[in-house]
C-alpha positions in Angstrom: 22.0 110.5 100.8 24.5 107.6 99.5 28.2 108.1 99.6 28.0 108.0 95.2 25.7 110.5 95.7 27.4 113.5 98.3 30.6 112.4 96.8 29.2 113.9 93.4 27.5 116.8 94.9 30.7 117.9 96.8 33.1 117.4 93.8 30.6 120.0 92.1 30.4 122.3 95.2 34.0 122.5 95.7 34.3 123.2 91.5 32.3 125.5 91.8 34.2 128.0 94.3 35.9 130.9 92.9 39.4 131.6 93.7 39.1 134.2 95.9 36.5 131.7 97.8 38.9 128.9 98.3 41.5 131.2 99.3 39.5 132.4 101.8 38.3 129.4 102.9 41.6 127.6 103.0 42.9 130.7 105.3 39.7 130.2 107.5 40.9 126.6 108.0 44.2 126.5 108.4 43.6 129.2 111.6 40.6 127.4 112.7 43.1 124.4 112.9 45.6 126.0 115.3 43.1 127.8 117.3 41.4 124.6 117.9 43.3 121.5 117.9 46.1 120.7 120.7 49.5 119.8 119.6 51.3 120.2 122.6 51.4 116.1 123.1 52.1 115.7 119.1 55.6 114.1 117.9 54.5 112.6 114.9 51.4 114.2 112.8 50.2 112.6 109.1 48.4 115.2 106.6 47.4 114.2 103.1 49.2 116.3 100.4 46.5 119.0 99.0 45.3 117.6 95.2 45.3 121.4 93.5 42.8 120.0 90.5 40.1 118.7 93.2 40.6 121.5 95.2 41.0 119.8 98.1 41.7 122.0 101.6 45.0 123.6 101.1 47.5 121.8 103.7 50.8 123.4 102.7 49.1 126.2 105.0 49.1 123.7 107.7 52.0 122.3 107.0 54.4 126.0 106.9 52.4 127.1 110.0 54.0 123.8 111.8 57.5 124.3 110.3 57.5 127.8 111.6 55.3 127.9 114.8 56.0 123.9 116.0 59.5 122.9 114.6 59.4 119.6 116.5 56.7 117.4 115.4 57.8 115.8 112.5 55.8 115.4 109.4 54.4 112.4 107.7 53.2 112.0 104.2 51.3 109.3 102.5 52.6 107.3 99.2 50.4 104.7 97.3 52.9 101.6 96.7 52.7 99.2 93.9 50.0 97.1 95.5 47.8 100.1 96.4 48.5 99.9 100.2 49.6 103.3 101.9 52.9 103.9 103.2 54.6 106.7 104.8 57.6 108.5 105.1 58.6 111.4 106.9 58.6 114.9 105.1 62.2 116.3 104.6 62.1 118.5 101.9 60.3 119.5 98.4 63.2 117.7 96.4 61.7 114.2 97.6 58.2 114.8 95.8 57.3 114.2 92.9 53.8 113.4 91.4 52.3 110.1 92.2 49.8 107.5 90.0 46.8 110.0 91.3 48.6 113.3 90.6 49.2 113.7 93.8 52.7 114.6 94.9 54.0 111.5 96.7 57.7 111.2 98.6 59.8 109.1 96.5 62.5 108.1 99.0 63.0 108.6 102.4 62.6 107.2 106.2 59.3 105.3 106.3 57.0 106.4 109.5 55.7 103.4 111.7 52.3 103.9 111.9 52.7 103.7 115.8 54.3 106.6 116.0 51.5 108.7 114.5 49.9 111.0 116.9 47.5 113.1 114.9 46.6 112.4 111.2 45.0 115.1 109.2 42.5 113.3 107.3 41.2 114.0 103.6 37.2 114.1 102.8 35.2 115.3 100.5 31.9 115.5 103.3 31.4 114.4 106.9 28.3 113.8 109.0 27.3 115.0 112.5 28.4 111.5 113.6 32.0 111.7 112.3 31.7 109.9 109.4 33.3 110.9 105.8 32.9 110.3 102.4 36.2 110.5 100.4 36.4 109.1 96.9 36.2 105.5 97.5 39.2 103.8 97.5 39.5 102.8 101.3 43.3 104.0 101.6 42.8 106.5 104.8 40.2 103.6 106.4 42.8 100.8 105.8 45.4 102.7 107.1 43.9 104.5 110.1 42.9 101.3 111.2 46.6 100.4 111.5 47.3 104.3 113.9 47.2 103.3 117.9 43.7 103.5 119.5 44.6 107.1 121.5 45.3 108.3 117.6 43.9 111.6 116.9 41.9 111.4 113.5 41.1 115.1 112.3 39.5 115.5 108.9 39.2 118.9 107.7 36.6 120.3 105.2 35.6 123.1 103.5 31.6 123.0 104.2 29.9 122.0 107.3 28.4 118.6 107.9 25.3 116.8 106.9 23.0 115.2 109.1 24.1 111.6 108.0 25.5 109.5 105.7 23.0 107.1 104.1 25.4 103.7 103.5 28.0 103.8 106.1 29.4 100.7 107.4 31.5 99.3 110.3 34.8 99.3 107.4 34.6 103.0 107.9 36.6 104.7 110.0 35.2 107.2 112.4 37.1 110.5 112.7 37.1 112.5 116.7 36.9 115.6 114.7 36.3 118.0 112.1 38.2 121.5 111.2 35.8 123.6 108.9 36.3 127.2 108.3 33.8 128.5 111.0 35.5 125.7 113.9 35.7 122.2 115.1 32.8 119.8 115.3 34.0 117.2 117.9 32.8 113.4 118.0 
C-alpha cells in the first residue's frame, strides 16, 4: 500500500478505538517503553507532544514517568516556526505551551535545544513497516529534522498497532527509525 493510502486507513483505525481502548493501549505503551528502551546514556530526549483530536499515542505518560523515575534527562519539544521548519526548546513547565498552527501545544518561549545534543527522539507515526519505515501525515517535519540529530541518535517511533510488511512508495528522503514501541514490545531495525 501507498503512504495516501495506510495514512487513511490508520486515521480511521485509530478513530475508531473506544476510550477505554486507547487508554489501554496508551498504558500498554508507555510501560512497554520503559521496560524496553535504555536511557541510562540519555541527557537529552525529543518526544512529539500527543495531538488529543488524532489520537495520537499519549506521551504525557512518557513524559511524567521521566520527570518522576529519570529526573535528569532533560526534555525537548518541537515548535513549527514561521517558515515551517522545526525548532526546539527544552520543556520547563505547562505555562510555556500554548496551542500551535496544527493544534498542537507548542513551547512559546524558552532555551532552544541544539539538535546535537539530542540523544533519543521519540518519533510520531501514524504506521511503520518491518523495515523501520513510517508514514506520518506528510509534511516532512520529523524527516527534515532527524536528519539534522548526530548519526549515534536514537530514533524511536511509537505506535499503537503493529507493523505492515512494507511501505509501497518509500524513498531515500525518508528517514529510517532503529525502533518501534507498540503495546505488545519493541520491533528493532
Amino acid at each position: 500500500m501507498t503512504k495516501k493510502e495506510l495514512r487513511a486507513l490508520y486515521l480511521q483505525k485509530r478513530l475508531s478505538l473506544s476510550e477505554s481502548e486507547l487508554a489501554d493501549l496508551n498504558q500498554k505503551i508507555c510501560n512497554s517503553f520503559f521496560k524496553h528502551i535504555d536511557l541510562s546514556n540519555v541527557k537529552t530526549l525529543h518526544t512529539f507532544l500527543s495531538l488529543a483530536k488524532k489520537r495520537e499515542p499519549n506521551t504525557w505518560l512518557m513524559i511524567d514517568e521521566l520527570k518522576k523515575s529519570f529526573p535528569s534527562i532533560r526534555i525537548s519539544i518541537p515548535k513549527i516556526n514561521a517558515d515551517g521548519v522545526m525548532e526546539n526548546y527544552y520543556f520547563e513547565s505547562l505555562d510555556q505551551l500554548k496551542d500551535g498552527a496544527f493544534g498542537i501545544l507548542e513551547p512559546m518561549n524558552g532555551q532552544l535545544t541544539p539538535s546535537k545534543d539530542i540523544d533519543l527522539v521519540i518519533v510520531p507515526l501514524l504506521v511503520f513497516d518491518k523495515q523501520g519505515h513510517r508514514v506520518g501525515y506528510g509534511k516532512g517535519h520529523y524527516d527534515r529534522f532527524l536528519k539534522t540529530c548526530r548519526p549515534d541518535c536514537r530514533k524511536i517511533g511509537i505506535s499503537l498497532f503493529t507493523p505492515e510488511e512494507k511501505i509501497g512508495d518509500t524513498f531515500e528522503g525518508d528517514e529510517p527509525l532503529n525502533a518501534v514501541v507498540t503495546p505488545e514490545g519493541k520491533y528493532k531495525f
